[in-house]
C-alpha positions in Angstrom: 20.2 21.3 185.7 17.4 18.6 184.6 15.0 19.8 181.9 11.2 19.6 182.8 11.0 16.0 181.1 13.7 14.8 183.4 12.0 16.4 186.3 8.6 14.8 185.8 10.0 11.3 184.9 12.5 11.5 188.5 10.0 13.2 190.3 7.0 10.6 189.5 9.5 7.7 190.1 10.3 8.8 193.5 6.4 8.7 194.1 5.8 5.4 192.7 9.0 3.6 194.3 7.9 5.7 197.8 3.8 4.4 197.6 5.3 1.0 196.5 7.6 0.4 199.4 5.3 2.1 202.3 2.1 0.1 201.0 4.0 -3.1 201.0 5.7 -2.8 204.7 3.2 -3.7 206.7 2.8 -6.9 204.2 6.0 -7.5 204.2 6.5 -7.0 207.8 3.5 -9.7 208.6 5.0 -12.1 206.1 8.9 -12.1 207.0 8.1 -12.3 210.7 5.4 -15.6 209.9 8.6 -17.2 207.5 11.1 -16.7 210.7 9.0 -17.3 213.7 6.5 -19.9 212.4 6.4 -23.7 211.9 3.6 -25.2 209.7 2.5 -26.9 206.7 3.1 -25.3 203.4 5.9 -22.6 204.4 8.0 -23.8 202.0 5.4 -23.3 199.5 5.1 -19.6 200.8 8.0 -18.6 200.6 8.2 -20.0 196.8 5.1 -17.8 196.1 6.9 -14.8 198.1 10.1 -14.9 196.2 8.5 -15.7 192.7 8.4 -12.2 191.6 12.5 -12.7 191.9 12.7 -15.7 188.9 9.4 -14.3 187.0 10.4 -12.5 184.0 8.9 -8.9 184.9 7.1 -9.0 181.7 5.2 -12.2 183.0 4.7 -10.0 186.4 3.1 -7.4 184.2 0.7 -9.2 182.2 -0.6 -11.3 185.2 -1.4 -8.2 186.9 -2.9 -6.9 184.1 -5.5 -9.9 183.8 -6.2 -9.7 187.2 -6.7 -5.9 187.7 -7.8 -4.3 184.1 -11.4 -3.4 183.9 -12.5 -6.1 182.0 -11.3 -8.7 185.3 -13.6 -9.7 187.5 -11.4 -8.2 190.7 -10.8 -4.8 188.6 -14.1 -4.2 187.6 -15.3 -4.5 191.4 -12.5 -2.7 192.7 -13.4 0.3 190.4 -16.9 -0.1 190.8 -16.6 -0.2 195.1 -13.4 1.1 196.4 -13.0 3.8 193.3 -9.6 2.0 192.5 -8.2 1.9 189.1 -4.9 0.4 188.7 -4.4 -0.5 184.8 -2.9 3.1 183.1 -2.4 4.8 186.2 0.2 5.8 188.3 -1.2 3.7 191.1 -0.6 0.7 188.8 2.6 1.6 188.6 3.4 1.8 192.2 1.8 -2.0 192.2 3.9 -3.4 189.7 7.0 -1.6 192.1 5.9 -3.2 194.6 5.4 -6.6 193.4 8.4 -7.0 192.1 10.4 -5.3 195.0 8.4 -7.1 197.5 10.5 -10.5 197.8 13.8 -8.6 198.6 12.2 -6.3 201.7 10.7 -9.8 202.6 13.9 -11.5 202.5 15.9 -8.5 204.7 12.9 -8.0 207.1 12.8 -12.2 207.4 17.2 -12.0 208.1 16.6 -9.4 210.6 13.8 -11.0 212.8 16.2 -14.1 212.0 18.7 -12.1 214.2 16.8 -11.4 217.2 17.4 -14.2 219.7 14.1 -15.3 220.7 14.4 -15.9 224.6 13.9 -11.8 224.7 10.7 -12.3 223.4 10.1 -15.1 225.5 11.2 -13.7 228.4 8.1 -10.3 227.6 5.7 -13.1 227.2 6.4 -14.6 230.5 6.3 -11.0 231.7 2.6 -10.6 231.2 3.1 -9.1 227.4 1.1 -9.8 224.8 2.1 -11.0 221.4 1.3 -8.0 219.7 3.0 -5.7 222.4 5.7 -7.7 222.3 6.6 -7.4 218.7 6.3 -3.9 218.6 8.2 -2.8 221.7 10.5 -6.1 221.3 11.0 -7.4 217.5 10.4 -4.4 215.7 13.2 -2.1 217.6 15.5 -4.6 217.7 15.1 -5.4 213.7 15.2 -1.4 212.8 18.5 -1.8 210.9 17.5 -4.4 208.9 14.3 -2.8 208.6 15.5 0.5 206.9 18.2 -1.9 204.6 15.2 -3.8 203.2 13.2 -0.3 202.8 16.2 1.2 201.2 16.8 -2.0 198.6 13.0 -2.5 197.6 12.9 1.3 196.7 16.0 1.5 194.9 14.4 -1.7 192.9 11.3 0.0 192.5 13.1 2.8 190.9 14.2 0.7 188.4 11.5 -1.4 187.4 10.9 -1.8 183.5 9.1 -4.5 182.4 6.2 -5.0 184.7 5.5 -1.7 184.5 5.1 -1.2 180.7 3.2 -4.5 180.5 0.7 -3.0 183.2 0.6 0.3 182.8 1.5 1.4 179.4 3.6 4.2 178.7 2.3 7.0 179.7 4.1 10.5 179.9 3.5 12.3 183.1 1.4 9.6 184.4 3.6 6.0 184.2 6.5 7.3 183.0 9.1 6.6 185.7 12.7 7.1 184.7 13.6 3.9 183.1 10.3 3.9 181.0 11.3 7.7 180.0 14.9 6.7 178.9 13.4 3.6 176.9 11.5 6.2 174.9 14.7 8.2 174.5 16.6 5.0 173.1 13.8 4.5 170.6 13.4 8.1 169.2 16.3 8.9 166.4 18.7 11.6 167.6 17.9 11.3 171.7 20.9 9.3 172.3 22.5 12.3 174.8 19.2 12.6 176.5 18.8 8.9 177.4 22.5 9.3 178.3 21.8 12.0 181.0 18.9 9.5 182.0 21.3 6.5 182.5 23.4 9.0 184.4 20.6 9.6 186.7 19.5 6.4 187.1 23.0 5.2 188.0 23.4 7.8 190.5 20.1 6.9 192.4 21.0 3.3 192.2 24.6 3.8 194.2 23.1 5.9 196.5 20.3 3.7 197.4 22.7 0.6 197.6 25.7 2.3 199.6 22.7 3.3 202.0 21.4 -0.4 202.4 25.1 -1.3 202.7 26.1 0.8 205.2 23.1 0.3 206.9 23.7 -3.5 206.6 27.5 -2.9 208.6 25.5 -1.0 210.9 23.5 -4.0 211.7 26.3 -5.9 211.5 28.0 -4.2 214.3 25.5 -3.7 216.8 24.8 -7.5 216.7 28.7 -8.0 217.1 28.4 -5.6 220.3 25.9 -7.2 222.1 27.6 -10.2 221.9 
């Protein structure tokens, strides 16, 4: 059974790494189909900026969201002031730093799955009379679900164990940033809480397999149906 601690740190890192990876999709899913399907000027240079978050040290990741989004930033201040946003010390914060950091890999699988799907079929819907739009939803996006649900699998199961971009952000904070590897790094600094950063290790460990033999499998699903069709 988990104590009430371990409850509150697993059940606000689920939240986090779930806003994280279902506010970043439709980003994600813009950005990976441009990288695959477009030709222009400066793509290399986006898809450096993309994949940054992947060399960064998450520390770095932290503090530069924390200049651009604290209260005393220009961006902050106006999104607090308009939109009623606040990201610095909050759980939404938190969620931002997940997805930041998580975003290159769902960007990478989403761009390897559109990479997949051969584009005569969506040539052949434009000649058809269908519109771009239509087609990538009733043509792309079906035909990349695999690979979609592998790359929403992996960005939340590196979500769930984001560290150092959170704690540069966001702080600390129990019941409101605490996410599970934040709660276990309070556990290895308090004297005598070696067994309870233990069960949290455990934890964390057990989520991470799950969440990888999931993309995995998911991946040899993928794997096989493209194998079929051939």
């Amino acid at each position: 059974m988990l104590t009430d601690y371990e409850s509150q740190a697993l059940l606000l890192s689920l939240k986090v790494s779930s806003v994280a990876v279902l506010c970043s999709l439709p980003i994600g899913l813009g950005v990976a189909w441009v990288l695959s399907r477009c030709q222009f000027w400066g793509k290399s240079v986006l898809d450096s900026l993309v994949h940054l978050p992947l060399v960064l040290p998450p520390v770095v990741t932290g503090y530069l969201l924390l200049l651009s989004l604290s209260p005393q930033s220009a961006l902050g201040a106006w999104l607090e002031q308009y939109l009623g946003l606040s990201f610095a010390f909050s759980w939404r914060g938190a969620a931002l730093a997940a997805a930041v950091v998580a975003f290159p890999l769902l960007v990478r699988s989403l761009r390897l799955a559109f990479d997949n799907v051969d584009p005569k079929l969506e040539q052949a819907a434009r000649t058809l009379g269908a519109g771009p739009i239509r087609v990538f939803f009733t043509i792309s996006l079906p035909l990349i679900y695999p690979g979609l649900l592998a790359g929403l699998v992996l960005a939340f199961a590196r979500s769930l164990g984001e560290f150092g971009a959170t704690i540069t952000f966001v702080a600390n904070i129990p019941n409101e940033t605490q996410t599970l590897p934040l709660a276990m790094f309070s556990f290895i600094e308090t004297p005598g809480q070696e067994f309870a950063a233990a069960r949290l290790c455990v934890i964390a460990v057990v989520l991470a397999l799950m969440a990888l033999l999931g993309s995995e499998w998911l991946s040899r699903k993928n794997q096989t149906k493209r194998e079929g069709e051939r």
